[in-house]
ZAVEXKOL-802211 format. One record per residue (C-alpha): x, y, z; residue number from 1; residue in three letters. Coordinates in Angstrom, 1 decimal, decimal comma. Each point is the difference from the previous one (the first is absolute). Layout:
! ZAVEXKOL-802211
X / Y / Z / NUM / ala;
...
END
This chain:
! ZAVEXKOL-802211
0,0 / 0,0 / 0,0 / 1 / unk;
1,6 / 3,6 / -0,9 / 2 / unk;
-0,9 / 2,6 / 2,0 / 3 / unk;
-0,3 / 3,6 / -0,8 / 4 / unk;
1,5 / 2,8 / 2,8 / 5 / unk;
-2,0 / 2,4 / -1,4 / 6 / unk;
-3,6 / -2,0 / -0,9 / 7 / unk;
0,7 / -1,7 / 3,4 / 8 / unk;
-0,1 / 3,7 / 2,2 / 9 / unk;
-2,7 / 0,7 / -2,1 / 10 / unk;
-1,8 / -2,9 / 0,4 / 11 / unk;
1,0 / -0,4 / 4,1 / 12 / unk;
-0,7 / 3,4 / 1,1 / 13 / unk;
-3,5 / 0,4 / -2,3 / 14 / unk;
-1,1 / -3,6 / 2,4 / 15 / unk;
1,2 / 1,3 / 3,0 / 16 / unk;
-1,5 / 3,2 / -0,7 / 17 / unk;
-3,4 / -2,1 / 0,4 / 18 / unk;
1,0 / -2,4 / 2,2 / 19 / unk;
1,4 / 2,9 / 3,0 / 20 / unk;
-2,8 / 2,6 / -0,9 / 21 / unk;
-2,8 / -2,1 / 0,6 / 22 / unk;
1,2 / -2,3 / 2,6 / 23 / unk;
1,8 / 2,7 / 2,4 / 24 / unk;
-2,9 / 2,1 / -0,5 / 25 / unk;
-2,4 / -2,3 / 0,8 / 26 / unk;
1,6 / -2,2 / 2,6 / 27 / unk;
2,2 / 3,0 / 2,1 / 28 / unk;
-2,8 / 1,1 / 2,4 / 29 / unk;
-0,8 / -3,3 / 0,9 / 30 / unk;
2,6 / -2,3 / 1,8 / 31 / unk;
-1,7 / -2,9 / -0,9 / 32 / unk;
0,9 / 0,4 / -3,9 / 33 / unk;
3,8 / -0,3 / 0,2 / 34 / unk;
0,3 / -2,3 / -2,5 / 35 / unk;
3,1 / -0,3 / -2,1 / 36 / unk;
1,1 / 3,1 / -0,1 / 37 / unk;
3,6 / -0,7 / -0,2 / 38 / unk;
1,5 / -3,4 / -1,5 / 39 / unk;
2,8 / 0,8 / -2,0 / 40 / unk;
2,4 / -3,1 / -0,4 / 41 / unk;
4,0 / 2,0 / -1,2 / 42 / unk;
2,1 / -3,0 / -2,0 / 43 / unk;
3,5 / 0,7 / -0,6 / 44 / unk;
1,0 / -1,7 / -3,1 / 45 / unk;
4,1 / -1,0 / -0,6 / 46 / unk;
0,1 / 0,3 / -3,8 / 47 / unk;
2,3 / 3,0 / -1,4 / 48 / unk;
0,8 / 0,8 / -3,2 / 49 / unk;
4,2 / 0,5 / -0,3 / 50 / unk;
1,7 / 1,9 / -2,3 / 51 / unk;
-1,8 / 4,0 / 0,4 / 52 / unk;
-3,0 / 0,8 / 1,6 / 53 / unk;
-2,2 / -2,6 / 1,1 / 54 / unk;
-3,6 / 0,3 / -1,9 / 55 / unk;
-1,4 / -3,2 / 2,6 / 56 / unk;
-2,5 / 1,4 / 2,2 / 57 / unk;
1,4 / -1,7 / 3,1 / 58 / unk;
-2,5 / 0,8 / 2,7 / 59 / unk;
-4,1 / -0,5 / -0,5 / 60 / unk;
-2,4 / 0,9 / 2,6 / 61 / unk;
-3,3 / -2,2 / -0,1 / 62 / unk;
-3,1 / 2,3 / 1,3 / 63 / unk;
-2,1 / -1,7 / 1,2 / 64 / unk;
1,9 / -3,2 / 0,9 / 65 / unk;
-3,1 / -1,6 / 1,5 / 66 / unk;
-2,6 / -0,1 / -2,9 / 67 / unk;
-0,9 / -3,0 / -2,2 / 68 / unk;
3,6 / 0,8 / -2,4 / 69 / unk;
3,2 / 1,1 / 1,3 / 70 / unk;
0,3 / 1,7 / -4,2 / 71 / unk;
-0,8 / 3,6 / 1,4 / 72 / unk;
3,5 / 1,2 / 0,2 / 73 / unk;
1,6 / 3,4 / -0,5 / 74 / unk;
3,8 / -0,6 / -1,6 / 75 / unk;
2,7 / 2,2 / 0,9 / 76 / unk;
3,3 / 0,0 / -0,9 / 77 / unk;
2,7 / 1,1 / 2,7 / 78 / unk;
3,4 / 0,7 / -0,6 / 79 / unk;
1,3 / -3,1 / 2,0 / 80 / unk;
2,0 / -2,9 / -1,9 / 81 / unk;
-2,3 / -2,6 / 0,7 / 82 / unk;
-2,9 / 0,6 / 2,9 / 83 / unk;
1,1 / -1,8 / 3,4 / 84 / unk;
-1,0 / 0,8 / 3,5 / 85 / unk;
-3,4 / 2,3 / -0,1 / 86 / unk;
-2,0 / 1,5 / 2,8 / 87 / unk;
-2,4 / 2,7 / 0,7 / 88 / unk;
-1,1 / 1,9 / 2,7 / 89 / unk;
-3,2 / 2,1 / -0,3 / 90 / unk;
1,4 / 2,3 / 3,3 / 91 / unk;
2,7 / 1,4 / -2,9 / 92 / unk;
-2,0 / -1,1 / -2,8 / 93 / unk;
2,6 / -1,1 / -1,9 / 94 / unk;
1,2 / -3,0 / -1,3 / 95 / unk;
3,6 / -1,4 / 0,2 / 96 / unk;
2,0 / -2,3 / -2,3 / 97 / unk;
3,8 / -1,3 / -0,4 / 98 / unk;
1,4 / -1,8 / -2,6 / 99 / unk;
-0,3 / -4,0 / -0,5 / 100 / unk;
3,7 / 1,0 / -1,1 / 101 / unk;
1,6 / -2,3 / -2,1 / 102 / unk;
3,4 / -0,6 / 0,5 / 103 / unk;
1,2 / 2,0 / -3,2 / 104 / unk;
-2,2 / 2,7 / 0,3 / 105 / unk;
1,0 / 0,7 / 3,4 / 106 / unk;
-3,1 / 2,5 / 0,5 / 107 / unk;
0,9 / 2,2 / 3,8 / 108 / unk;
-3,2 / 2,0 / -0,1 / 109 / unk;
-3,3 / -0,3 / 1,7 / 110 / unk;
-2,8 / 1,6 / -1,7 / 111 / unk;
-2,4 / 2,3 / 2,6 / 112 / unk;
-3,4 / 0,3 / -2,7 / 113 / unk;
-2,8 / 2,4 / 2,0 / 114 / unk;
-3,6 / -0,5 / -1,0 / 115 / unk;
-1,1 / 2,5 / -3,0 / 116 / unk;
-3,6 / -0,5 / 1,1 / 117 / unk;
-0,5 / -1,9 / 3,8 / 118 / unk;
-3,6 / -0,4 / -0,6 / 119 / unk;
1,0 / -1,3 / -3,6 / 120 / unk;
2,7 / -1,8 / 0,8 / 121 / unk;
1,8 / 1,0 / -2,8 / 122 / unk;
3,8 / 0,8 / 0,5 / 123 / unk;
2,2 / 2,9 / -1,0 / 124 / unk;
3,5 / 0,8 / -1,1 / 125 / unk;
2,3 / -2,1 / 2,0 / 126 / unk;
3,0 / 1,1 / 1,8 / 127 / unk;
3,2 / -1,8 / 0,6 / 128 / unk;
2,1 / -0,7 / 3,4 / 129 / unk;
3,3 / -1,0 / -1,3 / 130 / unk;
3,2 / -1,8 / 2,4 / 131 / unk;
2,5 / -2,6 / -1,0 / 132 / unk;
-1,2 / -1,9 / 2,8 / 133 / unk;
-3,5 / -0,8 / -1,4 / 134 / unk;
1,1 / -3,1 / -1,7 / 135 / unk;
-2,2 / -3,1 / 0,5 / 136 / unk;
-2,6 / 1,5 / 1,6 / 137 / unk;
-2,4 / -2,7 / 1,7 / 138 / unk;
-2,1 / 1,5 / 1,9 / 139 / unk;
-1,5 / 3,6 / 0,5 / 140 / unk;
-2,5 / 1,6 / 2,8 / 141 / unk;
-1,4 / 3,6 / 1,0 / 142 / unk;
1,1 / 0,9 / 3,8 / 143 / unk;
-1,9 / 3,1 / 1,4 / 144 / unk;
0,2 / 1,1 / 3,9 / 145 / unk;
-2,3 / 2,6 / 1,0 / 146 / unk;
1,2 / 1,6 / 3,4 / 147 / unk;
-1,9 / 2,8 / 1,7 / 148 / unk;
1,4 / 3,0 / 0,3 / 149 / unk;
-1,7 / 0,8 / 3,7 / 150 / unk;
-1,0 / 3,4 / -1,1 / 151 / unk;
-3,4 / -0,8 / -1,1 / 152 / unk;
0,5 / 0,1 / -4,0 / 153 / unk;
0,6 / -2,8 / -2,6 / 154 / unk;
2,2 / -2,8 / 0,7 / 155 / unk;
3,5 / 0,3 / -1,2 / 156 / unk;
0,1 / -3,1 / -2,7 / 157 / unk;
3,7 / -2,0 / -0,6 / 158 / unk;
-0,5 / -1,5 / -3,0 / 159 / unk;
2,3 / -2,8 / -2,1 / 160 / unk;
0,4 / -2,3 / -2,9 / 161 / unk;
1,8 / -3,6 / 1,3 / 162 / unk;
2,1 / -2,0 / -2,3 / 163 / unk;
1,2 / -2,9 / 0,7 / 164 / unk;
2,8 / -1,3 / -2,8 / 165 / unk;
1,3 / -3,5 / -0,4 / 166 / unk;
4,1 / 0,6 / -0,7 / 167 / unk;
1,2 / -3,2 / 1,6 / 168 / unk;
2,4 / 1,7 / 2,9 / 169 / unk;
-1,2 / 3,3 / -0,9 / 170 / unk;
-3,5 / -0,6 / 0,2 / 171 / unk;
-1,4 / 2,9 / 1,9 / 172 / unk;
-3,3 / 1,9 / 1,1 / 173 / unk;
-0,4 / 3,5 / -1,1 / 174 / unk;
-1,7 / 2,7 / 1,3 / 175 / unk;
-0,9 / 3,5 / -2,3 / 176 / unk;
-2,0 / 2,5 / 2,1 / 177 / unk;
-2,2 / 2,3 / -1,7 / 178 / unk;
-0,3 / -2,2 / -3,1 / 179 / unk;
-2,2 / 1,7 / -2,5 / 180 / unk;
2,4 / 3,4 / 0,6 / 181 / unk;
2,6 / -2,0 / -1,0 / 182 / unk;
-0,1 / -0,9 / -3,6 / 183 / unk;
2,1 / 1,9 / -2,6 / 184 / unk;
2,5 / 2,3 / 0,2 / 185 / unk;
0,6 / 1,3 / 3,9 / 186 / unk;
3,0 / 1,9 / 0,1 / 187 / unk;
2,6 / -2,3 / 1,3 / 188 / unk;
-2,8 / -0,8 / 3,4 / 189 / unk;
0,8 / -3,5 / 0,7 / 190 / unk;
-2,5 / -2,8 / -1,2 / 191 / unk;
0,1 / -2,5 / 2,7 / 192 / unk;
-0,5 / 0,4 / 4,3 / 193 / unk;
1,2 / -3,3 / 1,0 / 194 / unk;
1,9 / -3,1 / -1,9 / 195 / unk;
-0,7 / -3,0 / 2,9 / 196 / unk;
1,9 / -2,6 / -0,6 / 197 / unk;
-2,4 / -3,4 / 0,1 / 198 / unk;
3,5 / -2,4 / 0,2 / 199 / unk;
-0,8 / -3,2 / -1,0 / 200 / unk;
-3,8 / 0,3 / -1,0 / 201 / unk;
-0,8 / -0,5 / -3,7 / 202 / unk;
-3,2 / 2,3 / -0,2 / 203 / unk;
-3,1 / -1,5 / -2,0 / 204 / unk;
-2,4 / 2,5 / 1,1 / 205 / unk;
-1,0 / 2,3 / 2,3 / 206 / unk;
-2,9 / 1,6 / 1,7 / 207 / unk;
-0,8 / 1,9 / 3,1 / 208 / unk;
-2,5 / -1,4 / 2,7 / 209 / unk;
-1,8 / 1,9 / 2,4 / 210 / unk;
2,0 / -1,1 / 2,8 / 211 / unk;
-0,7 / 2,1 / 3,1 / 212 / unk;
-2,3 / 2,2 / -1,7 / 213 / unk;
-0,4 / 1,3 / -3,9 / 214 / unk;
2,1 / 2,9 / 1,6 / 215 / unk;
2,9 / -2,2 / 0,9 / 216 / unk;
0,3 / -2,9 / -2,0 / 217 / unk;
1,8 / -2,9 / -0,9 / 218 / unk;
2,5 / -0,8 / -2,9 / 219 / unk;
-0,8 / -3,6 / -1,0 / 220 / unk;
3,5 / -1,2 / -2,9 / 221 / unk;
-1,0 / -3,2 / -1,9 / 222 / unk;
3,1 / -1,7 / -0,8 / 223 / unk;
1,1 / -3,5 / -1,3 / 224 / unk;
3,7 / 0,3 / 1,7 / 225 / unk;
0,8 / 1,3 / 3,2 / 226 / unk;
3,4 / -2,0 / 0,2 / 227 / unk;
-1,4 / -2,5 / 2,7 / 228 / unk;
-1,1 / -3,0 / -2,3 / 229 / unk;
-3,0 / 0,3 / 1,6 / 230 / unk;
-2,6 / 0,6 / -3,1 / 231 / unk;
-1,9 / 2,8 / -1,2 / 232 / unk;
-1,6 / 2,3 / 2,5 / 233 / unk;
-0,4 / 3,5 / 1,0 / 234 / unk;
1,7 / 2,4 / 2,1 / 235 / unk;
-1,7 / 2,7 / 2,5 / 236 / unk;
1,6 / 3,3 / 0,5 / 237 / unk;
-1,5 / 2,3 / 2,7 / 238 / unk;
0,8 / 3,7 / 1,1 / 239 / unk;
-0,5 / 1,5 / -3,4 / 240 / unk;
-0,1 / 3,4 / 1,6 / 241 / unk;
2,6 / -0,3 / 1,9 / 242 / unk;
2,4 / -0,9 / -2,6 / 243 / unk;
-1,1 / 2,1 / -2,8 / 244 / unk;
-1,1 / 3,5 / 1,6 / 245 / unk;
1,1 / -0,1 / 3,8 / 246 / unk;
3,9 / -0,8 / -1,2 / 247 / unk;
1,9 / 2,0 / -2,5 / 248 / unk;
-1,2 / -0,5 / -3,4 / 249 / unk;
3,3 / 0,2 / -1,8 / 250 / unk;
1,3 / -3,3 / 1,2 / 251 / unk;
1,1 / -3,7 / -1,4 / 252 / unk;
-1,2 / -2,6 / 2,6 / 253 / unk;
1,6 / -3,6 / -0,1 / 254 / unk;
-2,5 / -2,8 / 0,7 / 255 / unk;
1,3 / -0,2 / 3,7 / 256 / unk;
-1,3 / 3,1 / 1,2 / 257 / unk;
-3,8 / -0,4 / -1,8 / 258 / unk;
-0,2 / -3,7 / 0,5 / 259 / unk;
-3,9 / -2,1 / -0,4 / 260 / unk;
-1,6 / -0,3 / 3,3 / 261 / unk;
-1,4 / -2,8 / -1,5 / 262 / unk;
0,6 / -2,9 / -2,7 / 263 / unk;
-2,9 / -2,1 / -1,2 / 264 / unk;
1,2 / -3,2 / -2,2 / 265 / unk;
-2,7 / -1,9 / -1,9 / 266 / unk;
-0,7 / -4,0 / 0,4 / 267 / unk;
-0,1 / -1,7 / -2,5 / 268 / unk;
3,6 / 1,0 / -1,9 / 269 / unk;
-2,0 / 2,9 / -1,9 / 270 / unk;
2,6 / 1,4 / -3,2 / 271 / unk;
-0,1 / 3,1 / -2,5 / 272 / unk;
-2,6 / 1,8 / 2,5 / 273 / unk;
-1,2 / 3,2 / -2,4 / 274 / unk;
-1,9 / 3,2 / 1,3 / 275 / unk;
-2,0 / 0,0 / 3,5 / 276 / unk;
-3,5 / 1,1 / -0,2 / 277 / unk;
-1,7 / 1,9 / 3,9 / 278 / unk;
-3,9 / 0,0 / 0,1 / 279 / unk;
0,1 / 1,4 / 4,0 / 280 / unk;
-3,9 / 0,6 / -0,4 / 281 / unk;
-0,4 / -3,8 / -1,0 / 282 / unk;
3,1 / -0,9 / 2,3 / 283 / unk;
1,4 / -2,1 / -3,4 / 284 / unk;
3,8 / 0,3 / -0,9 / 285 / unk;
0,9 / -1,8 / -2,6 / 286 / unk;
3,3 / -0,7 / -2,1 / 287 / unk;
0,7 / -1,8 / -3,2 / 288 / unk;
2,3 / -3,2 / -0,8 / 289 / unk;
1,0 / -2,8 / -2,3 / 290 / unk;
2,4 / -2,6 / -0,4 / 291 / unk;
1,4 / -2,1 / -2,7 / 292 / unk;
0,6 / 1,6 / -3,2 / 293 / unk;
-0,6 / 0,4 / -3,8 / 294 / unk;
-3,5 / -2,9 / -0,6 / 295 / unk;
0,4 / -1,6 / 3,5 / 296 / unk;
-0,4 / 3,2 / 1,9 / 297 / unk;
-2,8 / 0,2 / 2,7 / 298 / unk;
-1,6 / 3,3 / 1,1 / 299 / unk;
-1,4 / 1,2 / 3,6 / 300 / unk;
-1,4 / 2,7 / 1,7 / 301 / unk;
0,5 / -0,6 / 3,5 / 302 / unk;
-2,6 / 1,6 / 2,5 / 303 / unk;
0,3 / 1,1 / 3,7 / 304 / unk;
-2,5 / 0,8 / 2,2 / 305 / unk;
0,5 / 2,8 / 2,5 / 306 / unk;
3,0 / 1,3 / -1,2 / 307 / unk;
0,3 / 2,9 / 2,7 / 308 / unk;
0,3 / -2,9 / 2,9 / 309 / unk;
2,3 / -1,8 / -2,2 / 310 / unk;
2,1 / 1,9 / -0,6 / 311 / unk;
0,3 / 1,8 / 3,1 / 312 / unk;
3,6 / 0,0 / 1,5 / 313 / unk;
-0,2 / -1,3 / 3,9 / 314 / unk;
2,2 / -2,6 / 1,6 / 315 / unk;
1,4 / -2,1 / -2,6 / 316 / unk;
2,2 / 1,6 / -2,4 / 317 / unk;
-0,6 / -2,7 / -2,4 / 318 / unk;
-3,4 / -2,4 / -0,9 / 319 / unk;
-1,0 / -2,1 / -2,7 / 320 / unk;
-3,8 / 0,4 / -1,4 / 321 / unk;
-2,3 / -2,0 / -2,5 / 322 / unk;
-2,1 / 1,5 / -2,3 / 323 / unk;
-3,9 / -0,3 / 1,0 / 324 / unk;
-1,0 / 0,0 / -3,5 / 325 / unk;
1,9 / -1,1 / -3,3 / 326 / unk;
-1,3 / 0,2 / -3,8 / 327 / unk;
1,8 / -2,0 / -2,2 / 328 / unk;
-0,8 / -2,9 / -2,5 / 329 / unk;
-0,2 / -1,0 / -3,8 / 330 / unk;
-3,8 / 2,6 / -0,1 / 331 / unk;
1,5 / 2,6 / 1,6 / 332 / unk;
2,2 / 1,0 / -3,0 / 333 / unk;
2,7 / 1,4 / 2,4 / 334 / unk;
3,4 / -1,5 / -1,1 / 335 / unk;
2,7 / 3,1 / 0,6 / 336 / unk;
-2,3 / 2,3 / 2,0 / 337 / unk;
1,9 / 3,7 / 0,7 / 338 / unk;
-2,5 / 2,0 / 1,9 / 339 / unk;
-3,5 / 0,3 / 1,7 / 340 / unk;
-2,2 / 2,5 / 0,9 / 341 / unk;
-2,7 / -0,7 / 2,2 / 342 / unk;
-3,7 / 1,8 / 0,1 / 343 / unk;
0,1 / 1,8 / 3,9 / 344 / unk;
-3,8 / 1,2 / -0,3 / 345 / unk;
-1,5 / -2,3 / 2,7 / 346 / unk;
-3,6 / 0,8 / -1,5 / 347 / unk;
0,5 / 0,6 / -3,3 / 348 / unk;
3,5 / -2,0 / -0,7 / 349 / unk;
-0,6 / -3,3 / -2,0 / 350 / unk;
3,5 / -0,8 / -1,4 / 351 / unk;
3,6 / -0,6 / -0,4 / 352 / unk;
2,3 / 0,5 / -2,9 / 353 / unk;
3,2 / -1,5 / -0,9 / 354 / unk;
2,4 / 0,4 / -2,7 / 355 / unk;
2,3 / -2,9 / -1,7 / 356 / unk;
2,7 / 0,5 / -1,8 / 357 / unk;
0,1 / -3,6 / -1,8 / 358 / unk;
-3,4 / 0,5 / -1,6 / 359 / unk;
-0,2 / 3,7 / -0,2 / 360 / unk;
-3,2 / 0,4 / 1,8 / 361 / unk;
-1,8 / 1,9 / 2,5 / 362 / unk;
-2,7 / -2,6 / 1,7 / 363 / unk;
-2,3 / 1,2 / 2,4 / 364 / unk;
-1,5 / -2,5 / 3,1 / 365 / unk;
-2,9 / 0,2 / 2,2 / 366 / unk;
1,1 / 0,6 / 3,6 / 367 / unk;
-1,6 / -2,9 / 1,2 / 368 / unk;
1,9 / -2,4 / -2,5 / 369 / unk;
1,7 / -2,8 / 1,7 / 370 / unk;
2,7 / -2,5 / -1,4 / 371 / unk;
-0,3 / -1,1 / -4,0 / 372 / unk;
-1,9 / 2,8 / -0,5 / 373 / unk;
-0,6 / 1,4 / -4,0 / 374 / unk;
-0,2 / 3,8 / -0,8 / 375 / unk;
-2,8 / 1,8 / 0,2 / 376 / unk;
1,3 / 1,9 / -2,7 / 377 / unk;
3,7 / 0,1 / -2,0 / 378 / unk;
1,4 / 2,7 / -2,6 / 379 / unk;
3,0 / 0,7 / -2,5 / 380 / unk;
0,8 / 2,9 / -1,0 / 381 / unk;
1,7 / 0,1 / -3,0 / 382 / unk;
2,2 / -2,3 / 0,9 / 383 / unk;
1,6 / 1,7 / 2,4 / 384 / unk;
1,8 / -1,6 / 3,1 / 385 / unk;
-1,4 / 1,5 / 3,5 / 386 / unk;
2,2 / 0,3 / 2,3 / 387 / unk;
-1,4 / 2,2 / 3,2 / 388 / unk;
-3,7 / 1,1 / 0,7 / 389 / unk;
-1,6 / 1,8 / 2,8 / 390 / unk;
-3,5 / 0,3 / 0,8 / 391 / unk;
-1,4 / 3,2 / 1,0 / 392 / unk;
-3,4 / -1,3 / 1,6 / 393 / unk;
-2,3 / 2,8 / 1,9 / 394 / unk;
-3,0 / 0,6 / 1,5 / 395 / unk;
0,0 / 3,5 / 0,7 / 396 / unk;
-1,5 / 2,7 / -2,0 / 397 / unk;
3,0 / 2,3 / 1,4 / 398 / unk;
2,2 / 0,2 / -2,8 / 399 / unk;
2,7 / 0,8 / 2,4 / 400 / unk;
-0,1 / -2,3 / 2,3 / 401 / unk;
END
């Protein structure tokens, strides 16, 4: 199927036109009528173009997500070599990419691309956050502390764009303060806050958890290799604040002095974990997985329940867990899955999504699948090989929230 940038606006913003003047006008005054009005599924695809400017429109937003196709998509094409790691965060309302950064291309920017239109969904010009660090960038999350100021006015907001980066003894966790001021040219003002060493983590994935609070919360690091032969797991780091606005900013930590408070290993000898999925409404985390290779590969998504209690540092520094829900098998379709997205909406949310890179599609699940389960629905697009999606799921009528 070819698809047209320009018929596709066209087409996308005349429906959603429609769709968001009669729905939001009819259902806003009433709380009972919050139906769907946010379900946009963001897929990363890996496929560059080499040799000049890319003409691959790497990253697609499907809007709605939840409706009987997943072929409503708006295409965009973002200066990254190959879409990895993608997030959003409707506090900034902006969505962030890196590179799936093939070895040659050797792509050091992340890509910072703010909503032309919230309501719309439809994104503007994006702006680059370049460092030689960013190199095999695995996983990326939005880290916002609001502190009041004890003066009776607004909250002073900290706000800043993790990376976590996968460089075998240089793998590291970055932090970037103030990231949609910094894309482009600055002056010479330094692009990063913090390099933290992680050691001898392998980062997968990442994703913060609400920890103590959403104020405060927890950094959860996916990894298949933490140099302990103990299988894939996840680390915990707490004391975000502490370490990236209550100490000096300017600062290299080594992985001594920001160490996990907890490690979490998962039965089962669990390989090639992919991108971690946090529904804290539905109290789902989920994370992606597959072993063998090539025809005799099998796909999982591995599902905990609870994941606040989980993985909630306290006495032990180190546990094993097994997942309390596992879809695999020959209907599922899964055979290299790399990401997930689940639906947080506990009224309204019906799904989860997952993208394989062996068969190139994006297959979407009912919730309350179990096991061998087949898709409720699958797509390719173009031909295209997804690598990272996020699912930006909401009840709310508040735009900004």
């Amino acid at each position: 199927m070819k698809f047209s940038l320009h018929s596709c606006v066209i087409v996308l913003f005349v429906s959603l036109v429609g769709f968001v003047s009669c729905k939001k006008l009819d259902d806003e005054p009433d709380d009972s009528g919050r139906q769907t009005l946010i379900s946009r599924l963001y897929v990363s695809f890996q496929d560059y173009q080499d040799g000049g400017e890319s003409s691959i429109k790497n990253l697609m937003i499907v809007d709605p997500a939840d409706t009987t196709s997943l072929t409503n998509i708006y295409q965009y094409l973002s200066p990254s070599k190959g879409g990895g790691p993608v997030t959003f965060d409707p506090r900034v309302k902006a969505i962030f990419q890196a590179s799936a950064n093939d070895a040659v291309l050797q792509d050091t920017f992340l890509r910072v691309i703010p909503f032309q239109n919230d309501i719309y969904g439809i994104p503007g010009t994006s702006g680059n956050i370049g460092f030689t660090g960013f190199r095999n960038v695995r996983g990326l999350a939005y880290y916002l502390f609001s502190q009041s100021t004890g003066t009776g006015s607004a909250p002073a907001n900290s706000d800043f764009l993790l990376a976590a980066t996968n460089n075998g003894t240089n793998s590291s966790l970055y932090a970037i303060s103030r990231p949609t001021g910094k894309t482009g040219s600055r002056g010479g003002a330094k692009i990063i806050d913090k390099q933290i060493n992680l050691g001898a983590i392998r980062p997968t994935s990442m994703v913060l958890l609400r920890g103590n609070g959403s104020n405060e919360p927890y950094l959860l690091v996916g990894f298949n290799n933490d140099g302990s032969n103990k299988g894939a797991g996840f680390a915990v780091y707490t004391d975000l604040k502490q370490e990236l606005i209550d100490r000096p900013r300017d600062t290299i930590v080594n992985a001594e002095k920001f160490a996990p408070a907890l490690k979490v290993y998962i039965a089962g000898n669990k390989a090639n974990l992919g991108s971690i999925a946090y529904a804290p409404q539905r109290k789902l985390l989920a994370v992606t997985t597959f072993s063998g290779s090539g025809g005799s590969a099998v796909g999982e998504v591995l599902f905990f329940n609870d994941p606040d209690n989980v993985f909630k540092p306290g006495g032990a520094s180190e546990k094993e867990v097994t997942p309390d829900k596992i879809i695999s098998g020959g209907q599922t379709g899964l055979v290299q899955p790399q990401s997930v997205g689940i639906d947080d909406r506990v009224e309204e949310g019906k799904y989860f999504y997952v993208s394989d890179r062996s068969t190139k599609k994006i297959s979407r699940f009912l919730l309350t699948d179990q096991g061998d389960a087949k898709p409720d629905l699958t797509q390719i697009y173009n031909n295209l090989t997804p690598s990272y999606i996020f699912l930006d799921a909401r009840s709310a009528t508040n735009f900004g929230n």
